[in-house]
C-alpha positions, -999 to 999 in steps of 0.1 A, spaced: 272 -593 -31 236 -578 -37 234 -553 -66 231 -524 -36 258 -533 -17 280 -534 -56 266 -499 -61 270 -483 -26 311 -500 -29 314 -486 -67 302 -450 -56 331 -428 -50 326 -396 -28 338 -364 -40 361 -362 -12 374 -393 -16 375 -390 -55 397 -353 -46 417 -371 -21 426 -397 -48 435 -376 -75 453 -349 -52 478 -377 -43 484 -388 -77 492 -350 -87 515 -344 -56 529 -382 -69 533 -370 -103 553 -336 -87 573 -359 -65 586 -388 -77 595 -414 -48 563 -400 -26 548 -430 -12 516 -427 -25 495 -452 -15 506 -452 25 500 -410 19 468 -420 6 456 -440 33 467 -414 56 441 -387 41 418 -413 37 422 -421 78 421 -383 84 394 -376 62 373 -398 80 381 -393 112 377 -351 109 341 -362 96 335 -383 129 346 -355 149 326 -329 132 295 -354 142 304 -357 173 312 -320 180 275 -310 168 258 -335 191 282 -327 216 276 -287 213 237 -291 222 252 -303 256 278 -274 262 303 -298 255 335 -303 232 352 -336 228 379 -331 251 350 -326 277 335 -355 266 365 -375 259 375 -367 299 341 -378 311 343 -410 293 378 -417 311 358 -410 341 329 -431 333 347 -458 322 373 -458 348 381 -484 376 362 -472 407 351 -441 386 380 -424 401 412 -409 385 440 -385 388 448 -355 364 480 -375 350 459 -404 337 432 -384 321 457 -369 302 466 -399 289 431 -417 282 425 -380 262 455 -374 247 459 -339 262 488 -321 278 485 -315 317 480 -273 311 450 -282 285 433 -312 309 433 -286 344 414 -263 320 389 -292 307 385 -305 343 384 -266 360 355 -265 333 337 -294 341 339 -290 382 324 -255 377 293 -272 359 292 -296 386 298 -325 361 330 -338 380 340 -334 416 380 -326 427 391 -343 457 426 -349 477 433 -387 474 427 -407 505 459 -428 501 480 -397 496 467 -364 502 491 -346 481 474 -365 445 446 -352 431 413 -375 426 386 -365 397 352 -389 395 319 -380 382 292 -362 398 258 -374 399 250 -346 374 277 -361 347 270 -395 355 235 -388 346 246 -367 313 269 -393 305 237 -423 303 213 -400 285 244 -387 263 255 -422 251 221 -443 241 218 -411 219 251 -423 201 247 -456 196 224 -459 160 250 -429 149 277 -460 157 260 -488 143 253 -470 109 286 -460 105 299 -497 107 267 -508 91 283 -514 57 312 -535 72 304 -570 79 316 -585 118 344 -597 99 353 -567 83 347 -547 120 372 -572 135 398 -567 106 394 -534 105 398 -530 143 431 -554 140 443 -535 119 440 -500 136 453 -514 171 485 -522 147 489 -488 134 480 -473 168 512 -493 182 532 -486 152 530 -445 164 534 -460 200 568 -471 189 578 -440 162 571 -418 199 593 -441 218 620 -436 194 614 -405 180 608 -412 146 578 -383 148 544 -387 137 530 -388 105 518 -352 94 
């Protein structure tokens, strides 16, 4: 390891440093607290409220949240570049009430485009419009160097572990829903 790469691992953010010792205090206070898994947890949440608070200020020079944005990705990335209400909702993790607000928002801007389904007239389609297609590819390339320094630090190695490892926890709450363990607060 290069002496910048030591120093960069051997700097501790404040936040992290508070996160750290706010666990072992809480620990201290309540014996049998899994610490380190309650560590990991802020750590996971820590991080991903400072993604989303990136994201939201790029996001906001568009007139766009990241449920919006969230929604037009499911779009984007959809097969055929069509879906229905129901499986936005699950690509965006939002109820039904929350994703006819998102999509009534983005059909009045023009950025997606309602339609009864050819198969069955009684579902719903959504797809992009030209206009969010076209907000999508200049929206994304903006993205990407935000992306790759994030990970920049991890090797491809570390990316792929780290990406195992994720997809793991994400089943693990897959499977606390399905049998109603809860979620972890």
């Amino acid at each position: 390891m290069s002496k910048a790469a030591a120093r960069r691992e051997t700097r501790v953010p404040v936040a992290l440093a508070s996160i750290e010792e706010g666990v072992a205090r809480t620990a201290a206070r309540m014996p049998g607290m899994p610490a380190e898994p309650v560590a990991l947890l802020k750590l996971i949440r820590h991080v991903a409220g400072r993604i989303h608070a990136r994201l939201t200020a790029r996001l906001r020079a568009h007139g766009l949240n990241e449920s919006d944005f969230q929604t037009l990705m499911a779009l984007f990335s959809s097969d055929a570049g069509v879906a229905t209400p129901g499986e936005l909702c699950q690509y965006a993790h939002e109820s039904r009430t929350n994703m006819t607000r998102i999509t009534d928002g983005l059909v009045a801007r023009g950025l997606v485009l309602r339609s009864p389904s050819a198969a069955d007239r009684r579902r719903i389609e959504l797809r992009l419009s030209a206009r969010g297609e076209q907000l999508v590819r200049r929206l994304l390339p903006q993205m990407f160097p935000s992306i790759d320094a994030l990970f920049a630090p991890l090797s491809a190695r570390e990316r792929a572990t780290l990406r195992r490892l994720l997809a793991r926890l994400a089943l693990q709450l897959e499977q606390m829903d399905a049998t109603e363990e809860g979620v972890p607060a």
